[in-house]
PAMARSE-167839 format. One record per residue (C-alpha): x, y, z; residue in one letter. Coordinates in steps of 0.001 Angstrom, whole numbers, plus 524288, in hexadecimal, padded with zeros to 5 digits. Example, Ala and Ser with C-alpha at 12.3 -4.5 7.8 and 13.67 -1.06 7.14 Angstrom:
# residues 2
<node u="8300C" v="7EE6C" w="81E78" residuo="A"/>
<node u="83566" v="7FBDC" w="81BE4" residuo="S"/>
//
This chain:
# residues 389
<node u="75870" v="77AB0" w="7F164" residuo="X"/>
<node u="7532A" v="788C1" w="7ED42" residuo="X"/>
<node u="758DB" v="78ED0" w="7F8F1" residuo="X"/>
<node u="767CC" v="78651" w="7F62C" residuo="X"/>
<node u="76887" v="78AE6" w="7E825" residuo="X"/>
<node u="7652B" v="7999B" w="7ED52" residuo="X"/>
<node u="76F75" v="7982D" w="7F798" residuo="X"/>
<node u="77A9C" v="793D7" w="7EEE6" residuo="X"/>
<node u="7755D" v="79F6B" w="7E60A" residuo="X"/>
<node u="775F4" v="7A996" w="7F021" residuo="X"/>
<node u="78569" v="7A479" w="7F50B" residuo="X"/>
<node u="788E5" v="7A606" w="7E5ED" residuo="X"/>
<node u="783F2" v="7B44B" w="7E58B" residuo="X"/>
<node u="789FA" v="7B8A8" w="7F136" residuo="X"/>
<node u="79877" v="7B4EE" w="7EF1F" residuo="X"/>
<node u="7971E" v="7BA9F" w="7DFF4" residuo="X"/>
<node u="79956" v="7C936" w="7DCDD" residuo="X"/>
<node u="78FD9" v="7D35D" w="7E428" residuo="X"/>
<node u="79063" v="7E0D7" w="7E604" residuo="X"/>
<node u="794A2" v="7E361" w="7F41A" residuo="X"/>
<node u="7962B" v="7F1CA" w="7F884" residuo="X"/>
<node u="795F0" v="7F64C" w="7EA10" residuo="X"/>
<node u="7A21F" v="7EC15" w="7E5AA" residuo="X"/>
<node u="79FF6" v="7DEC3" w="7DE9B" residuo="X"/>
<node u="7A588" v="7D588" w="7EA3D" residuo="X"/>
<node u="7A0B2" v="7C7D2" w="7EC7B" residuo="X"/>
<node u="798F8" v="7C52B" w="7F8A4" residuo="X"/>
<node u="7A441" v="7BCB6" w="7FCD7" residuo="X"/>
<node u="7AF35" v="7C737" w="7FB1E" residuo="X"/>
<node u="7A52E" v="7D149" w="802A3" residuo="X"/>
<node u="7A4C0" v="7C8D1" w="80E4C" residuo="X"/>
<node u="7B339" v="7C6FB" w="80BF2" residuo="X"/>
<node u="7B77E" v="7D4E1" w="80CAB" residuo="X"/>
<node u="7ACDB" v="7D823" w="8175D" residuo="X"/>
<node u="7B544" v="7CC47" w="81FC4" residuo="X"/>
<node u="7C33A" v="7D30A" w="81B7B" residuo="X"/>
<node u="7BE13" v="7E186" w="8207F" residuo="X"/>
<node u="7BACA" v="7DBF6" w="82E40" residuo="X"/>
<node u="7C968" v="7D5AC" w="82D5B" residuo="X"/>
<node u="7D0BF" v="7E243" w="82A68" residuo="X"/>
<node u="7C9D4" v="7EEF9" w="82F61" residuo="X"/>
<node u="7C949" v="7ED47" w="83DA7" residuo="X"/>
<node u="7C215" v="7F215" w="847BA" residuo="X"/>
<node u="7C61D" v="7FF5C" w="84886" residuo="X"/>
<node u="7C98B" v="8071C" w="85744" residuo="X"/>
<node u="7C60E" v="813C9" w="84E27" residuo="X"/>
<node u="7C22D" v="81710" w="83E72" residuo="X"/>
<node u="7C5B1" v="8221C" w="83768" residuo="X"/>
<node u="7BC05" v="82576" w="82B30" residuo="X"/>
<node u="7C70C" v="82D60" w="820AD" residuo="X"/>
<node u="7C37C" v="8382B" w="8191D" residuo="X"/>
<node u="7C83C" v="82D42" w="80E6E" residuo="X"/>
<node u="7BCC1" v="826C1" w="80FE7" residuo="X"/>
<node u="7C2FA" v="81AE7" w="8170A" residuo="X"/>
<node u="7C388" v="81645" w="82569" residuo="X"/>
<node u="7CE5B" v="81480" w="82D03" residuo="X"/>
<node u="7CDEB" v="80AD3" w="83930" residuo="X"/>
<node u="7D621" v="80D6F" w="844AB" residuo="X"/>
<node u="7DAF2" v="7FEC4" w="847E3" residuo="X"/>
<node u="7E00E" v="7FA71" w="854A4" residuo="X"/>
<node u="7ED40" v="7F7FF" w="85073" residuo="X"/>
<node u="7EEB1" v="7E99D" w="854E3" residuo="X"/>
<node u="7E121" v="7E5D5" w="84F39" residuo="X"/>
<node u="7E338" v="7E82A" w="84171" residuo="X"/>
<node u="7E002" v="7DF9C" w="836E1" residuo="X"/>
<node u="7ED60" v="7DCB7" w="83299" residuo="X"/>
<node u="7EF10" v="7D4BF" w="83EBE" residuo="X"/>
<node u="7E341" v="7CB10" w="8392B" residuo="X"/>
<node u="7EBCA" v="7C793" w="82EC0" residuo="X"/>
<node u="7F11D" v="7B6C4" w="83075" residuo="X"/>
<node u="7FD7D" v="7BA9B" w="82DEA" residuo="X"/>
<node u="7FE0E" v="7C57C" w="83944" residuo="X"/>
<node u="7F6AD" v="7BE6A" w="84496" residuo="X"/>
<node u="8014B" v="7BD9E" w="84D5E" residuo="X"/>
<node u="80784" v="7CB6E" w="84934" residuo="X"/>
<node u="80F05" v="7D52F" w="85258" residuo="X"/>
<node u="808DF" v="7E376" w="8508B" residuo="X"/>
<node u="815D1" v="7EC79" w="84C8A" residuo="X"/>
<node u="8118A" v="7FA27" w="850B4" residuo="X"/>
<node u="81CFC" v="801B5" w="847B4" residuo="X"/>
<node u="828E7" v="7FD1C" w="841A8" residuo="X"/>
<node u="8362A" v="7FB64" w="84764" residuo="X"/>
<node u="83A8D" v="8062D" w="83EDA" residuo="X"/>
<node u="83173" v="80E8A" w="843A9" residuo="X"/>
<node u="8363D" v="81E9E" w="8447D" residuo="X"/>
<node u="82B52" v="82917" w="84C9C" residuo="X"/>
<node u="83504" v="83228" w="847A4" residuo="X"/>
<node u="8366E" v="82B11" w="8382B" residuo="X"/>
<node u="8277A" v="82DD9" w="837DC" residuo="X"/>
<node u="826A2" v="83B7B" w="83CAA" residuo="X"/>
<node u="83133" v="83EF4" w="83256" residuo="X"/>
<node u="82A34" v="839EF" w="827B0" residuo="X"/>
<node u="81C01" v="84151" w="82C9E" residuo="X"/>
<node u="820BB" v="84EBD" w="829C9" residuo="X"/>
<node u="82627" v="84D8C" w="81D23" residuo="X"/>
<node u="81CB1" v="85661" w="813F9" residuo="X"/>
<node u="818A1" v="84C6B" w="80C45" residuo="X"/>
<node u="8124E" v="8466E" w="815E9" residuo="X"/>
<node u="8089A" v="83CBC" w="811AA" residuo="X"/>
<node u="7FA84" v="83C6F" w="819B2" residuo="X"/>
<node u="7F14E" v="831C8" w="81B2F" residuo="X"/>
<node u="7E41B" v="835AF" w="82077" residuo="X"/>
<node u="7E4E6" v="83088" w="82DAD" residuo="X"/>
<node u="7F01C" v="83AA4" w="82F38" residuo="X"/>
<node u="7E7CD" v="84029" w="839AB" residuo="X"/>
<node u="7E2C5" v="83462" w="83ED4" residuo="X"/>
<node u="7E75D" v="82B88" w="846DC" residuo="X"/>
<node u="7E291" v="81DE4" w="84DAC" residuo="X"/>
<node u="7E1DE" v="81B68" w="859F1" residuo="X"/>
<node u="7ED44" v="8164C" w="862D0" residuo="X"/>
<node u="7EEE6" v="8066A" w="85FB8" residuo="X"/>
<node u="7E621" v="8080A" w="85407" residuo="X"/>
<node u="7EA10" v="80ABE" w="8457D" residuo="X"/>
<node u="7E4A2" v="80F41" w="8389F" residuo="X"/>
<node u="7DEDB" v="80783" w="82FF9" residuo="X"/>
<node u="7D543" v="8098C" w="82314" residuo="X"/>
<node u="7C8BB" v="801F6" w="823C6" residuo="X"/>
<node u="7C8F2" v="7F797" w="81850" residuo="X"/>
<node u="7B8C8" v="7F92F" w="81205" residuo="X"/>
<node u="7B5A9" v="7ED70" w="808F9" residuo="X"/>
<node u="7B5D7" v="7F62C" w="7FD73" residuo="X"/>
<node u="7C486" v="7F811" w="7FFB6" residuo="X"/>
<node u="7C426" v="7E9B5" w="7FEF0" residuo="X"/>
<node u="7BD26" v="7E891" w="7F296" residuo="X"/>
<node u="7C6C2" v="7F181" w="7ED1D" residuo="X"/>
<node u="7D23C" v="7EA1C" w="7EEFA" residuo="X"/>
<node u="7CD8C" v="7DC5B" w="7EE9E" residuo="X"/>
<node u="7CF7C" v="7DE99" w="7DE63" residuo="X"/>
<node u="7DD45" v="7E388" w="7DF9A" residuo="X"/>
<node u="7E2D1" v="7D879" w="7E87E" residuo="X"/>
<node u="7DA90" v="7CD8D" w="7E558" residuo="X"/>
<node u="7E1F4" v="7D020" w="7D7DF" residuo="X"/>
<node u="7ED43" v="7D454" w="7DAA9" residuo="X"/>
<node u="7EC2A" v="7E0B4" w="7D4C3" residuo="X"/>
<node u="7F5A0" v="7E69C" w="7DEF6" residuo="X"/>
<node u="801DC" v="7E158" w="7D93C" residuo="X"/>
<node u="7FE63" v="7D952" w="7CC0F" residuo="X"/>
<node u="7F36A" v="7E0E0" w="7C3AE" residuo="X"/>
<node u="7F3CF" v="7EDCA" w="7BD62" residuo="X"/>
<node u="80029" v="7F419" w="7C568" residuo="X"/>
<node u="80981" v="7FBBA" w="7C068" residuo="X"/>
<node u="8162A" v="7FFDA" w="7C973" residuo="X"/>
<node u="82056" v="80824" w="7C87E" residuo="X"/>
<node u="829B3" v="80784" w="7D3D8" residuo="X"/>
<node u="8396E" v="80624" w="7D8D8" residuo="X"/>
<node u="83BCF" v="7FAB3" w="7DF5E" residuo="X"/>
<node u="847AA" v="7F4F9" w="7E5BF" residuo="X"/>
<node u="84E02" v="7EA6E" w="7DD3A" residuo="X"/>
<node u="84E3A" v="7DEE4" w="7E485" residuo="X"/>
<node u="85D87" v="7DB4E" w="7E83D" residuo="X"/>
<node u="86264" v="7CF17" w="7ED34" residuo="X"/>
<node u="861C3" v="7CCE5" w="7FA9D" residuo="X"/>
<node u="85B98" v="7DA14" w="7FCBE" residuo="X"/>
<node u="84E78" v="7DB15" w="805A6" residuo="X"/>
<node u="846D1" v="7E642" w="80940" residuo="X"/>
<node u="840A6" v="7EA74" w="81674" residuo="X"/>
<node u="83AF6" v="7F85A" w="81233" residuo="X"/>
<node u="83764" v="8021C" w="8083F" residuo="X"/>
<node u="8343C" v="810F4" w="80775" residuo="X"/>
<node u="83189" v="81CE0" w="80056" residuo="X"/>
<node u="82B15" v="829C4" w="7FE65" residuo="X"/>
<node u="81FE2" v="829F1" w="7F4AB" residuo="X"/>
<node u="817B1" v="834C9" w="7EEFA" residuo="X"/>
<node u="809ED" v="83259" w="7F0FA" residuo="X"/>
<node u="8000D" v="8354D" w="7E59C" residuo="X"/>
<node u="7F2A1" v="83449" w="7E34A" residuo="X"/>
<node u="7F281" v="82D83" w="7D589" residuo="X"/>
<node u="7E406" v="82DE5" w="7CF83" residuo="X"/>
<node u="7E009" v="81EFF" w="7D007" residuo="X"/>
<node u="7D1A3" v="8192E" w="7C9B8" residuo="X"/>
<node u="7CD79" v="80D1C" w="7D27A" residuo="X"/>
<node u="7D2F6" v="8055A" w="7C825" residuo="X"/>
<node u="7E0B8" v="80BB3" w="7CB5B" residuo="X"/>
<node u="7EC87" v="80C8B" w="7D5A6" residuo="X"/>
<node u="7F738" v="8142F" w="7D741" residuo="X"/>
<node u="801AF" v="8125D" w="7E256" residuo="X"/>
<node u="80FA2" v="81561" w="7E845" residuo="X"/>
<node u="81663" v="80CCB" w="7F128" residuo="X"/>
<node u="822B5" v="80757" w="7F63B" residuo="X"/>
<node u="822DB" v="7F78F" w="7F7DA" residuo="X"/>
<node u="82A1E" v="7EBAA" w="7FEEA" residuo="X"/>
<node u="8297B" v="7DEE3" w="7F7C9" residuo="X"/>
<node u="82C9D" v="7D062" w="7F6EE" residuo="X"/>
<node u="82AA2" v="7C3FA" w="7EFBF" residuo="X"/>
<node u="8249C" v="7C1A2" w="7E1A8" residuo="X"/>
<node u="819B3" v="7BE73" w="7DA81" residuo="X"/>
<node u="80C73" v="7BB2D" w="7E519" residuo="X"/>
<node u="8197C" v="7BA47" w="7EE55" residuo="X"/>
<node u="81B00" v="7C967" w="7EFB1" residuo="X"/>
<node u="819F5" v="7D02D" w="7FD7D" residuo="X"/>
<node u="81894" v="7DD5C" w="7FC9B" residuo="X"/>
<node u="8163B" v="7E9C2" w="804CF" residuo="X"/>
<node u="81178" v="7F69E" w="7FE9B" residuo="X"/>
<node u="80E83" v="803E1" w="8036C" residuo="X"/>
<node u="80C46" v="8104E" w="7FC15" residuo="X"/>
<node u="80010" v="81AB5" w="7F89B" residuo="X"/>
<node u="7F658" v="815EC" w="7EDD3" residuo="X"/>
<node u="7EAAF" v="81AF0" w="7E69D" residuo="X"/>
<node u="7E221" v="80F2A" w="7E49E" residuo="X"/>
<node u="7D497" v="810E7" w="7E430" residuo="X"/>
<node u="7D11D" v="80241" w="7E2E3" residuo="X"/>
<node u="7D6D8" v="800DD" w="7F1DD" residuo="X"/>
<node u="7D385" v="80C49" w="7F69D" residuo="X"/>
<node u="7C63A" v="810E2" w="7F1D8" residuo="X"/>
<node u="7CACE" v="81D74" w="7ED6F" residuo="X"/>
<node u="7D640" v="8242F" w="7E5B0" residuo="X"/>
<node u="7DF9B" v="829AA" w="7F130" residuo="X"/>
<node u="7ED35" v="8282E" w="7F3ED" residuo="X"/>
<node u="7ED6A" v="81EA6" w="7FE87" residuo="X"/>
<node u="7F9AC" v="819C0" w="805B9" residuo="X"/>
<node u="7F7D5" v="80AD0" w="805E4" residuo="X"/>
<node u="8004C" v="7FDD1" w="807AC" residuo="X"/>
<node u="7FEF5" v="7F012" w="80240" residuo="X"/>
<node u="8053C" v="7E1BF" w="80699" residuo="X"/>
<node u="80467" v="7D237" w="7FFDC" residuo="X"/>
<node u="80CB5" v="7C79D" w="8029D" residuo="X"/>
<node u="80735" v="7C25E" w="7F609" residuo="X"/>
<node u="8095E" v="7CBC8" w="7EB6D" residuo="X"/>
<node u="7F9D7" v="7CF49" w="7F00B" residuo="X"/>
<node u="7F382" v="7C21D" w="7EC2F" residuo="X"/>
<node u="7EEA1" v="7BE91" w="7F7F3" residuo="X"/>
<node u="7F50E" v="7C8D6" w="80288" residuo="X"/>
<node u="7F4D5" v="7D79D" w="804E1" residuo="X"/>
<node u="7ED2B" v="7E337" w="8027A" residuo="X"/>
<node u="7ED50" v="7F1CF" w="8041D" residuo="X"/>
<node u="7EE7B" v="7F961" w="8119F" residuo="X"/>
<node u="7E6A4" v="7F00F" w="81A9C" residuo="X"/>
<node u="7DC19" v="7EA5D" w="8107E" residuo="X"/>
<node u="7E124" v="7DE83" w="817FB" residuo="X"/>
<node u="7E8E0" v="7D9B0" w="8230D" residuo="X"/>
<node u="7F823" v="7DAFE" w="820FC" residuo="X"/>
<node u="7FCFA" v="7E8CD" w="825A6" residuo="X"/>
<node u="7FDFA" v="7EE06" w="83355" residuo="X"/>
<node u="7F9B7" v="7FC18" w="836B7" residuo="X"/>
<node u="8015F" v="803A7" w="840AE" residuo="X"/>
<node u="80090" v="81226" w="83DEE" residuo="X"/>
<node u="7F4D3" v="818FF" w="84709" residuo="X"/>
<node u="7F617" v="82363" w="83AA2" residuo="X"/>
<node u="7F8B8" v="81F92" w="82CBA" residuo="X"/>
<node u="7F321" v="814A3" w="826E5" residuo="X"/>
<node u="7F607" v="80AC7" w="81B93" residuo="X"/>
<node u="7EA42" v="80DCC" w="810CF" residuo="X"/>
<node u="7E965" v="81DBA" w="814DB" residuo="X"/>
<node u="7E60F" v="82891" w="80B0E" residuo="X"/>
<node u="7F07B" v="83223" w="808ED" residuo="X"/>
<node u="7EAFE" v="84087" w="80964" residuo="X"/>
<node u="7F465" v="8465A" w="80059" residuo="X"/>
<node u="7FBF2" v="842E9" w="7F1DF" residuo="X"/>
<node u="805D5" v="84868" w="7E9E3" residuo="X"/>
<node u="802B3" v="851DB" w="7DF99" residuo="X"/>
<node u="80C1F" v="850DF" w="7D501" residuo="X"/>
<node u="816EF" v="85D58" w="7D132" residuo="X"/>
<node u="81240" v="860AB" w="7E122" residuo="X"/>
<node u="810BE" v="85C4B" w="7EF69" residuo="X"/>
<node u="816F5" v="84EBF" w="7F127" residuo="X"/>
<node u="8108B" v="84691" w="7FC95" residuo="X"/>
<node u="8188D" v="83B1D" w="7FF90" residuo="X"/>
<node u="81758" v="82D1D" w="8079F" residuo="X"/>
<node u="82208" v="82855" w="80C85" residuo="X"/>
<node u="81F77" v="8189E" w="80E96" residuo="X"/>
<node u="827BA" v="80B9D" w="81208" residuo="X"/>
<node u="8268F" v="7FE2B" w="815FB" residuo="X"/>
<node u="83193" v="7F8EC" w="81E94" residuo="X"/>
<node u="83280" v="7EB86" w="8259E" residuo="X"/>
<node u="834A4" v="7ED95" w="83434" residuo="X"/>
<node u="840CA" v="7E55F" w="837D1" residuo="X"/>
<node u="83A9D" v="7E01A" w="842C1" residuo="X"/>
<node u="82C90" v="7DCBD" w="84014" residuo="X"/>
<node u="8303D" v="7D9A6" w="8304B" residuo="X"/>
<node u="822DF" v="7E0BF" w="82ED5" residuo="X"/>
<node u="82248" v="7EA68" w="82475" residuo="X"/>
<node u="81DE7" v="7F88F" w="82783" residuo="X"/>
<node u="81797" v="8044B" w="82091" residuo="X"/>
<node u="81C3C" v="81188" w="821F2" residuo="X"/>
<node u="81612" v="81D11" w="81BBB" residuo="X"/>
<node u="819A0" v="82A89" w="81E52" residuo="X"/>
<node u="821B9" v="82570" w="828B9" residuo="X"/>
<node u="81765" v="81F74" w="830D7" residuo="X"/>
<node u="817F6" v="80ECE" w="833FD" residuo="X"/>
<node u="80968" v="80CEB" w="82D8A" residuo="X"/>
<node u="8099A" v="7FE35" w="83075" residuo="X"/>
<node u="8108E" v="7F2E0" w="82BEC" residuo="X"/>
<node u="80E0D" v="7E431" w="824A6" residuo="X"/>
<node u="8126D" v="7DB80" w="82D0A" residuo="X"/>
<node u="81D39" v="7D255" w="82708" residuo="X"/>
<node u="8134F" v="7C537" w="82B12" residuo="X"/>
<node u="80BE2" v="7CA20" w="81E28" residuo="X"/>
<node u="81538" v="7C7AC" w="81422" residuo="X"/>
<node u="81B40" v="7BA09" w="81073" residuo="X"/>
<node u="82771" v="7C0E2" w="809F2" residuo="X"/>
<node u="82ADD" v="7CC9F" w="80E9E" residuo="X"/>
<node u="8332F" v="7CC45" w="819D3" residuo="X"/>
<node u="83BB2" v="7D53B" w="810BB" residuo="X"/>
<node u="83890" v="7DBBA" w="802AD" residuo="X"/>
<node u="840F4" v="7DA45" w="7F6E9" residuo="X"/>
<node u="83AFE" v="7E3D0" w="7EFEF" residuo="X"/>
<node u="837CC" v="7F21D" w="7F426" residuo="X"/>
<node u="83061" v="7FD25" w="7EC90" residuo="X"/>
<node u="82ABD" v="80A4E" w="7E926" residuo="X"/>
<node u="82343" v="80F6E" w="7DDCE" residuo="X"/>
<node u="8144C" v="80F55" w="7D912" residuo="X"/>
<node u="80A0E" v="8077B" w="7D294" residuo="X"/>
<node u="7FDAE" v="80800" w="7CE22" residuo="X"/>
<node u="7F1E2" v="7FEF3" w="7CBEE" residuo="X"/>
<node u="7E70A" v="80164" w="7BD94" residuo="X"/>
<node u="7DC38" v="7F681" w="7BCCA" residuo="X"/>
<node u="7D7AA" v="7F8EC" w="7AD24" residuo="X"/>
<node u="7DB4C" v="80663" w="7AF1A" residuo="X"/>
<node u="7E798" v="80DD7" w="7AA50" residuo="X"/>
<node u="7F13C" v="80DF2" w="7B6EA" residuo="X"/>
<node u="7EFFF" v="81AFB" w="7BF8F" residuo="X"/>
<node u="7FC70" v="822DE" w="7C28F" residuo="X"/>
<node u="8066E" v="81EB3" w="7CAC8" residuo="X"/>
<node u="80AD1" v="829C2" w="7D4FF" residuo="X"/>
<node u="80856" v="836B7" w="7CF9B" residuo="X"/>
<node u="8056E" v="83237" w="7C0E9" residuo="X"/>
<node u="81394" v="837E6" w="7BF0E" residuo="X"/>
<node u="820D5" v="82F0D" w="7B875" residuo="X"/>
<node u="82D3C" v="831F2" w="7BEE2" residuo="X"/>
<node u="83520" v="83E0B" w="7BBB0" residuo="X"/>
<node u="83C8C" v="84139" w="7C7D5" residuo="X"/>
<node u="8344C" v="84A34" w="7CEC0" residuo="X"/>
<node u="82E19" v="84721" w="7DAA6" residuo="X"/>
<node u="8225E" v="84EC0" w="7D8E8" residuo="X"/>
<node u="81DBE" v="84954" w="7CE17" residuo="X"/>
<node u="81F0F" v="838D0" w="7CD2A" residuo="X"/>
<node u="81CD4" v="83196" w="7D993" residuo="X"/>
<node u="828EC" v="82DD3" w="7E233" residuo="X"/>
<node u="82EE9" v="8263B" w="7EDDE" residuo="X"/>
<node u="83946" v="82D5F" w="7F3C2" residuo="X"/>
<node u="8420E" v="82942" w="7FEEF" residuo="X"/>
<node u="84103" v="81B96" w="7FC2A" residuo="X"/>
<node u="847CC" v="81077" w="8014E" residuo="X"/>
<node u="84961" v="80260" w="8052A" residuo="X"/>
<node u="84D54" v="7FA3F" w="8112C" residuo="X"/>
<node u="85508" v="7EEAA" w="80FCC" residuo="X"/>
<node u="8564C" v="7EB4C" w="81D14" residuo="X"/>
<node u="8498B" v="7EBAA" w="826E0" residuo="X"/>
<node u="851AD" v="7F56E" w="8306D" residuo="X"/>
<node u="8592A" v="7FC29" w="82527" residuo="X"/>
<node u="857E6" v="808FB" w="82216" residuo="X"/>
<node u="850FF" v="80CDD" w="81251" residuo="X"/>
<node u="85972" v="80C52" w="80824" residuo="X"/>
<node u="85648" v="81416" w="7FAE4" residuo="X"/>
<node u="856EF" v="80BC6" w="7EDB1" residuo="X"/>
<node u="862C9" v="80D16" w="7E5BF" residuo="X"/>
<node u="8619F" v="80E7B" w="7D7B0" residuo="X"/>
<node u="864FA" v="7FFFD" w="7D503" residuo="X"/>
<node u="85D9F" v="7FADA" w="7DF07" residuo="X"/>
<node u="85103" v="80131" w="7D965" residuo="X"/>
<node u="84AC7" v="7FE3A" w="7CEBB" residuo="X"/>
<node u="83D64" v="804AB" w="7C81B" residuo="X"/>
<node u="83224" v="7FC83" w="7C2E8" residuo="X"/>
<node u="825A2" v="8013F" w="7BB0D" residuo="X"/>
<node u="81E1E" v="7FA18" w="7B294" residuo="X"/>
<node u="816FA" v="803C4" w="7AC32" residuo="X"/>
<node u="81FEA" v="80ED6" w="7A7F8" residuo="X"/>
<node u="81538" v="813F7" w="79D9F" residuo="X"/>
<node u="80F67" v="818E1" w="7AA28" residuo="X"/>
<node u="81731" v="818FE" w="7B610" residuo="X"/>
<node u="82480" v="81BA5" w="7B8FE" residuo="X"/>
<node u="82FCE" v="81816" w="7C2F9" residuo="X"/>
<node u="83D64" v="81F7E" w="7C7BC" residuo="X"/>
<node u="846DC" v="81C2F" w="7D0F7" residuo="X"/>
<node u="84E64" v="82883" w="7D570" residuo="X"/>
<node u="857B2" v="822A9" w="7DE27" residuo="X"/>
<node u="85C81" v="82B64" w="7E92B" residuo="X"/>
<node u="85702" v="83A35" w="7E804" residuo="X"/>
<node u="858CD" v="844E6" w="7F0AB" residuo="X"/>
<node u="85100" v="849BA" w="7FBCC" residuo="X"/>
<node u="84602" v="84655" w="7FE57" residuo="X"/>
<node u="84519" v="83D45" w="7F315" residuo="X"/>
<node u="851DF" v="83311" w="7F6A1" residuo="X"/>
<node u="84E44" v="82770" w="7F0F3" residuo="X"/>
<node u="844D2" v="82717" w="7E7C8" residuo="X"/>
<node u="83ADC" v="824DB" w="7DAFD" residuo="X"/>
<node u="82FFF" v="82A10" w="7D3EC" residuo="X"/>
<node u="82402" v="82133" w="7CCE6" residuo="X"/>
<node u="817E0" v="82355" w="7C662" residuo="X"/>
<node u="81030" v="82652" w="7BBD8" residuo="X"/>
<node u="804C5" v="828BD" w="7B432" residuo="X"/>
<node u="7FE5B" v="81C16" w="7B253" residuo="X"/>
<node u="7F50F" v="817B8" w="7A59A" residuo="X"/>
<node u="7F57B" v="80D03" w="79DA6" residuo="X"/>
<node u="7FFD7" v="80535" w="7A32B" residuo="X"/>
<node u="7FEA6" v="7FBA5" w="79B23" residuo="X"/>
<node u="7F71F" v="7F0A9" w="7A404" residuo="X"/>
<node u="7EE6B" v="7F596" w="7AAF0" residuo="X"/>
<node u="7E3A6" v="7EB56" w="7AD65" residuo="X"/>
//
């Protein structure tokens, strides 16, 4: 009876709080995240230590652990989209502003691809943020241009141009630019981001990282960042969804840009991720339970405080028409046809939205000259915005 009682005891202990690795996990969610890490990082055909302090697996291509996902069991592989342009991608690589990720000069293997080793303490990290939805409903603030939603009017791709910044973040803080497709409302929203963050919280220390996110639930139950689970496909040998980027802007001086998109290819209906002109990978369309087209389209910032005051958005700079000083999206445009060519917004399709004007800023420029076209500017200083939890 001695030995019952201390048996029943002992289960109680282990699935209450511990210290595990230096974090207060239960048992239960240690053994939990031990069994996710052997379901997403993969054996790897080579690793790659970074002078970032993170590993980098070189994946056989077809062995990834997006493919373990139930909804992608019986998936075709797409190597590159249908759009696809060897001579689109060399353009964009010798533009100055050329944005580098460290495994510039390194590249995979042939039938292998690149992709960052998951630790459990990156898992730790986020479990917090999407457990609670944090992401999308808790202590954000925003301040982007989106396309108004018309009748009748669907969306197969966005892009743009953005400066990228390295906005001074606590772990408590986030600070981000990106360019978004969207459907649905409510815990009915699909959604497909991509961008350049600083977000300590995810990524264990306060860089500018280039990063992209998925849910086909508004994040209650689906999605994460990069591959922190099963969802999107890696096809570049080179770049990689989750990378560092080397280099920032420096306000009143050097501008280093990113040009980014997501486009549906017409054939697959999968949706891919450019940056700097290179196919990274795509989500594959089987994800998503409503969005075989978007009716909404984006650009802008946003940034994250948890009982802090909010961090700066972009360059900690409002709006004022220079390009050097708040953060922009040039060149941007829409599709609204999977084959069609980009569109820019016109002035009364776009509208601005900011919910914090106290500390961050939005303006719509419409259609500049060279090399600006189409374009806006967003950001500011941050503080007390007025909820921050």
């Amino acid at each position: 009876m001695r030995n019952m009682i201390f048996l029943v005891m002992l289960v109680s202990t282990t699935l209450s709080s511990h210290r595990v690795d230096g974090s207060d996990i239960t048992l239960k969610e240690h053994f939990e995240f031990e069994r996710h890490l052997k379901l997403i990082n993969k054996p790897p055909i080579k690793s790659i230590q970074t002078e970032f302090g993170y590993i980098v697996d070189c994946i056989d291509i077809k062995n990834q652990s997006a493919f373990d996902h139930p909804l992608l069991k019986n998936h075709k592989l797409q190597i590159r989209p249908s759009f696809y342009s060897k001579k689109k991608e060399i353009g964009v690589n010798i533009l100055p502003t050329k944005i580098r990720f460290e495994l510039d000069q390194i590249v995979c293997p042939k039938g292998s691809v690149p992709i960052r080793r998951t630790t459990k303490e990156d898992l730790i990290r986020t479990k917090s943020l999407l457990n609670n939805n944090i992401l999308v409903k808790r202590a954000a603030h925003k301040a982007e241009v989106y396309i108004k939603p018309l009748y009748g009017e669907n969306y197969y791709g966005i892009s743009g141009t953005t400066s990228v910044y390295n906005p001074k973040c606590s772990i408590a803080q986030a600070s981000a630019s990106n360019l978004y497709v969207r459907n649905g409302e409510g815990d009915a929203v699909n959604e497909i981001t991509v961008g350049w963050h600083v977000f300590p919280h995810i990524n264990g220390n306060d860089r500018t990282f280039a990063y992209a996110t998925w849910t086909s639930d508004n994040y209650v139950k689906t999605g994460c960042y990069n591959t922190q689970c099963q969802g999107f496909v890696q096809t570049h040998r080179q770049y990689h969804i989750g990378a560092p980027v080397q280099k920032t802007s420096v306000y009143g001086g050097e501008m280093v840009d990113m040009p980014i998109s997501i486009d549906q290819d017409e054939k697959s209906k999968n949706w891919w991720i450019t940056i700097n002109g290179k196919p990274v990978g795509y989500y594959p369309q089987a994800l998503f339970s409503n969005l075989k087209e978007a009716v909404q389209v984006g650009w802008g910032g946003g940034t994250i405080a948890i009982g802090v005051p909010s961090p700066q958005m972009g360059s900690g700079s409002f709006p004022d028409e220079n390009f050097e000083h708040a953060c922009y999206f040039k060149n941007i445009g829409y599709k609204n046809g999977t084959n069609s060519q980009y569109y820019g917004p016109e002035h009364y399709a776009a509208e601005t939205y900011h919910d914090a004007p106290e500390c961050f800023g939005v303006e719509y420029y419409d259609k500049q000259k060279s090399p600006y076209g189409y374009s806006l500017q967003f950001g500011g200083p941050g503080g007390q915005c007025g909820d921050n939890i």
